[in-house]
C-alpha positions in Angstrom: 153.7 46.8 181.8 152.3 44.1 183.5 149.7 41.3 183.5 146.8 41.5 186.6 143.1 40.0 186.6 140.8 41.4 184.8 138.4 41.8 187.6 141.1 44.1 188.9 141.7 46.3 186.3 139.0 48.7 186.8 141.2 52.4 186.6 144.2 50.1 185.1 145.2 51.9 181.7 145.5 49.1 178.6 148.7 48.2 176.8 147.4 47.5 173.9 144.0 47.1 171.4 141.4 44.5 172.0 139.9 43.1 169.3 136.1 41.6 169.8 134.9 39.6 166.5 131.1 38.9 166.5 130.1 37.1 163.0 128.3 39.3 161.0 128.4 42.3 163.1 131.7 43.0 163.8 135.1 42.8 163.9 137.0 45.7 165.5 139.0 47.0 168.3 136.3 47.3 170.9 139.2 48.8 173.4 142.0 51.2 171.8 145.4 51.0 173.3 145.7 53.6 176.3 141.8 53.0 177.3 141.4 53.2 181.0 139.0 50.4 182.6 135.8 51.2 184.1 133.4 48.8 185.8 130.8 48.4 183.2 134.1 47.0 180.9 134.3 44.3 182.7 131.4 41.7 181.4 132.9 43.3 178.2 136.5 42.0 178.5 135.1 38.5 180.0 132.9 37.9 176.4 136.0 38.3 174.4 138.0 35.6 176.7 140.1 38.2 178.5 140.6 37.0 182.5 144.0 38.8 182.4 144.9 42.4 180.6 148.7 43.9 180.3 148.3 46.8 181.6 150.4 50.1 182.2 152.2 50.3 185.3 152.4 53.4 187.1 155.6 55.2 187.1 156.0 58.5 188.9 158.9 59.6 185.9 156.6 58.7 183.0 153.4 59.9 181.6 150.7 58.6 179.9 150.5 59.4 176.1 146.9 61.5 176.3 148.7 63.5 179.4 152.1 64.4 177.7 149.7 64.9 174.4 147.7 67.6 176.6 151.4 69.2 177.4 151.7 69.4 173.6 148.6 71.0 173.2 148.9 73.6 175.6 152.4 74.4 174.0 150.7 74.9 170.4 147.0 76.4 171.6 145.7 80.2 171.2 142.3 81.1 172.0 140.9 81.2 169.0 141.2 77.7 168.1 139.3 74.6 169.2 140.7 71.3 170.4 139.2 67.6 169.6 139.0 65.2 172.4 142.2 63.4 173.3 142.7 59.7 171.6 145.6 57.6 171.7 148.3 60.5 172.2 146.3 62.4 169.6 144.8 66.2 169.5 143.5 67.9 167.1 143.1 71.2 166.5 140.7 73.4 164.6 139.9 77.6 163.8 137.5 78.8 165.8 137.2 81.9 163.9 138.4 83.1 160.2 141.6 84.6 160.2 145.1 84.8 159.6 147.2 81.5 160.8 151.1 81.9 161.6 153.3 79.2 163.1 156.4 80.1 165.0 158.7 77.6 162.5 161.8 77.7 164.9 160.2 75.9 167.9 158.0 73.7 165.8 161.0 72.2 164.6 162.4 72.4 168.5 159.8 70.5 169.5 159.7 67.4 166.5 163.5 67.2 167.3 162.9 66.0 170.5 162.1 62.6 169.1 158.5 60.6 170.4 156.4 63.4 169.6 155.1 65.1 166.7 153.4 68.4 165.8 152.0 68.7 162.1 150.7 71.7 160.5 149.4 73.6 157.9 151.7 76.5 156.5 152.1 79.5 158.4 150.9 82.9 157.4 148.3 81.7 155.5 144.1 82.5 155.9 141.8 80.0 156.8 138.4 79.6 157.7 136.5 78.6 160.7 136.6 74.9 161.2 139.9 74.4 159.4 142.2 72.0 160.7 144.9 73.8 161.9 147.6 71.0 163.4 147.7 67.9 164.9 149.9 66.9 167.5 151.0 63.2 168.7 153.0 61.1 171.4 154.3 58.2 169.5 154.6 55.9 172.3 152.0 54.8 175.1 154.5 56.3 177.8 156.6 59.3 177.3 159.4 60.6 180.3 157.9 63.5 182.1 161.4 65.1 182.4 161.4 64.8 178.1 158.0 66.9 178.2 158.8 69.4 180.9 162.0 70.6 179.4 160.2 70.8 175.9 157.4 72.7 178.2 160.3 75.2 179.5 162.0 75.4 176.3 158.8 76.3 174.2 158.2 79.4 176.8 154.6 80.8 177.4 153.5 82.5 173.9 152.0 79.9 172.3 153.4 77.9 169.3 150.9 78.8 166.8 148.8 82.0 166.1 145.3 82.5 164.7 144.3 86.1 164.4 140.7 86.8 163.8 140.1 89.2 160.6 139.3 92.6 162.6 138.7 94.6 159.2 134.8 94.6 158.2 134.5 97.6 155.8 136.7 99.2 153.4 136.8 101.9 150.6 138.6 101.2 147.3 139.8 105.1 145.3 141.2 104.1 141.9 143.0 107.5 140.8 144.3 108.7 137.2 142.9 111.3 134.6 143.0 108.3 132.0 140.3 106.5 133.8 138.4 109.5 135.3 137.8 110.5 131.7 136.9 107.2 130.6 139.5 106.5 128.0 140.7 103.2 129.8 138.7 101.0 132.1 139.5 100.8 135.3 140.8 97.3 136.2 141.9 97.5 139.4 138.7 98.1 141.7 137.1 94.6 140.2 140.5 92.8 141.6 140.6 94.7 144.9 136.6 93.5 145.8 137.4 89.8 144.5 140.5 90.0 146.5 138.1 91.8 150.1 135.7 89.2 149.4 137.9 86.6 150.1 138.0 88.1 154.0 134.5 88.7 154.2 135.3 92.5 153.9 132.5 95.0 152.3 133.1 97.5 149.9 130.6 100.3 151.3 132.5 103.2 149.0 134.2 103.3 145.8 135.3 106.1 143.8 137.4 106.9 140.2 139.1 110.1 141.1 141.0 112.5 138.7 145.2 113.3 139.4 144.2 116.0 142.0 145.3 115.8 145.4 142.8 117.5 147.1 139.9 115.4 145.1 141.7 112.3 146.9 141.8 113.7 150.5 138.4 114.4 150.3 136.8 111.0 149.3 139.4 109.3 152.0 137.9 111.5 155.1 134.4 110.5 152.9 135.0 106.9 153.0 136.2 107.1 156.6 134.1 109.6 158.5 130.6 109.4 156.2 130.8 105.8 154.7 132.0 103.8 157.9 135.1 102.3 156.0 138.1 100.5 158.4 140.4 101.0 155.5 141.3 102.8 152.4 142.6 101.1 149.4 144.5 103.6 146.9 145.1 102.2 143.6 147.1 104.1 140.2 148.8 107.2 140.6 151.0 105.3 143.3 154.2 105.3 141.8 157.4 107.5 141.8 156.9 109.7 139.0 156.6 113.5 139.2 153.1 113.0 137.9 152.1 110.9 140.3 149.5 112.6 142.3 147.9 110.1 144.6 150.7 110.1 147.4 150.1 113.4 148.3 146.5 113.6 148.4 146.5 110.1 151.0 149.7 111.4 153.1 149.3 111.7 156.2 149.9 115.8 156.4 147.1 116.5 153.9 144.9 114.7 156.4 146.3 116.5 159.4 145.6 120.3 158.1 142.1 118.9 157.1 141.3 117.4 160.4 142.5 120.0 162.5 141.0 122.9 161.0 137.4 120.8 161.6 139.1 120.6 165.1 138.4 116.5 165.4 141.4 114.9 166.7 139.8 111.9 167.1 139.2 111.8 163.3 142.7 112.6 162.8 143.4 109.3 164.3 141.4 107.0 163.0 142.4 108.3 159.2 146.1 107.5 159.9 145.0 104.1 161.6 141.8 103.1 158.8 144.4 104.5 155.4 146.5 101.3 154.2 148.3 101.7 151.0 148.2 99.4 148.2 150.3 99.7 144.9 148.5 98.6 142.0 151.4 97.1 140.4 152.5 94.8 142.6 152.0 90.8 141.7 149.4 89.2 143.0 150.9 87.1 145.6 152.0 90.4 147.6 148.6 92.1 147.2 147.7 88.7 149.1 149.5 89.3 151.9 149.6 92.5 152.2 145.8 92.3 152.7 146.1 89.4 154.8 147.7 91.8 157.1 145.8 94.7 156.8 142.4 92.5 157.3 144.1 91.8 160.8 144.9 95.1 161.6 148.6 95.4 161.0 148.9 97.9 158.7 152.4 98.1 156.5 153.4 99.5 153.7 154.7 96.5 150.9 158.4 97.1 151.4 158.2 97.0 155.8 155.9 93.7 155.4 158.4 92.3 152.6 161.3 92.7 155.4 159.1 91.6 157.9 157.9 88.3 156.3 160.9 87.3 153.4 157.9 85.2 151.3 158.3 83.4 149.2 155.2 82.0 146.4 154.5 78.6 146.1 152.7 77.0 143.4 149.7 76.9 145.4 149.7 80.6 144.7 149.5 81.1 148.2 152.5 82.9 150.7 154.9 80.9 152.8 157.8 81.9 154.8 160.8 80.6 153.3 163.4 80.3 155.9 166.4 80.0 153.3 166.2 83.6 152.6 168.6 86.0 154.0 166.9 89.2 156.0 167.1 92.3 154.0 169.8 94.9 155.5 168.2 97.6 156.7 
């Protein structure tokens, strides 16, 4: 740094804060550190008693903190999130949309290794809502090495660091199966958890059914669901097991659908019943129904084992799902 008149500094960027202290009104930083001078600061800087600032001095190898805090930015940013206005090294930024959040772990912790900067986050593969704060990033010091931020630039790669994608699933059908419920001699418990759970994703239930252990009965209310109802996905519950009883597999598969479809002759209905039909097993703990419809709300549909191997969670107390990165991948 160095110290030049104040009259000169206009453009000059400021070392450090400058407090002004007016009795009664105020006593405050009325300049942050990393403030560049404009003209109308001036008169400003004279009323405190400041004829001479420290000020930064231009270095072609270094950057200022809000520029190498833009770099960070731009390493971390997708387009569905919005970004606060740079202060002191400092972005912020926010959902612009509700939707699944995932952070790519490995080169977060590439980048805080580096030492003088800092990204902070929430946990990956969790939902949140628009407006949610989603990370903050930081340069520590006023001046960071260009060199330090390029290689972390060309290390990171293009795909950015951190992932919101926007819940694509609007309406959805929930078919509870079983003879013991068609009949009424239990309740059926499982619809009431499935609509609390859609709720949650802004997701309408626009078709619900209790169906009896017939396959047939169930491949008919799925193409009802999908091709009169309007629903983006089908949510199976009971009857989902491996028992020879177990009746609801067939009616959902895949080639039940097929010999239905094609002997209507709509292909294009074929398709959208193997893309819209997710499977949920009833039995499952709650934590797993929660992401497995975290992922089906953002179009990735997988069956609980494939998103198990795909994600290794873990539950936290929180009671929501977090990678954990301790756990070994499951042979295939």
């Amino acid at each position: 740094m160095k110290l030049i008149r104040t009259e000169d500094a206009v453009g000059s960027v400021l070392c450090h804060d400058l407090t002004q202290i007016i009795k009664g009104v105020t006593k405050d930083a009325v300049f942050r550190k990393g403030h560049v001078v404009q003209p109308e600061d001036i008169p400003v800087l004279l009323s405190i008693g400041k004829e001479h600032l420290y000020v930064w001095e231009a270095d072609e190898s270094m950057l200022h903190e809000n520029d190498a805090a833009r770099i960070l930015c731009d390493i971390c940013k997708n387009t569905m999130m919005d970004e606060s206005p740079v202060k002191e090294g400092k972005i912020e930024l926010a959902a612009a949309a509700d939707g699944l959040f995932k952070v790519d772990s490995a080169r977060l912790r590439l980048v805080n290794s580096f030492g003088q900067m800092m990204i902070a986050t929430r946990h990956g593969n969790t939902p949140v809502k628009k407006g949610d704060k989603l990370c903050g990033t930081r340069i520590i010091p006023l001046v960071i090495e260009k060199e330090k931020m390029q290689r972390v630039r060309e290390l990171c790669g293009d795909e950015p660091l951190l992932q919101l994608l926007p819940y694509k699933i609007k309406k959805a059908a929930v078919l509870a199966t079983g003879s013991e419920v068609f009949h009424g001699r239990i309740k059926d418990t499982f619809t009431p958890v499935l609509e609390e759970k859609l709720a949650e994703f802004n997701v309408e239930v626009v078709y619900k059914q209790v169906l009896d252990d017939k396959p047939e009965q169930i491949t008919a209310a799925i193409k009802t669901a999908i091709e009169e109802k309007g629903a983006e996905m089908v949510l199976c519950t009971g009857g989902m097991s491996v028992d020879p009883d177990d009746r609801t597999p067939p009616g959902r598969h895949p080639h039940s659908l097929v010999g239905s479809t094609q002997r209507t002759g709509s292909l294009d209905a074929l398709q959208k019943l193997r893309h819209a039909l997710a499977e949920i097993y009833a039995f499952i703990v709650h934590a797993h129904l929660h992401m497995i419809m975290l992922r089906a709300c953002i179009g990735h549909f997988t069956t609980p084992c494939q998103s198990r191997r795909q994600d290794r969670c873990t539950l936290h107390s929180s009671g929501k799902v977090h990678p954990h990165p301790e756990l070994p991948a499951r042979r295939q």
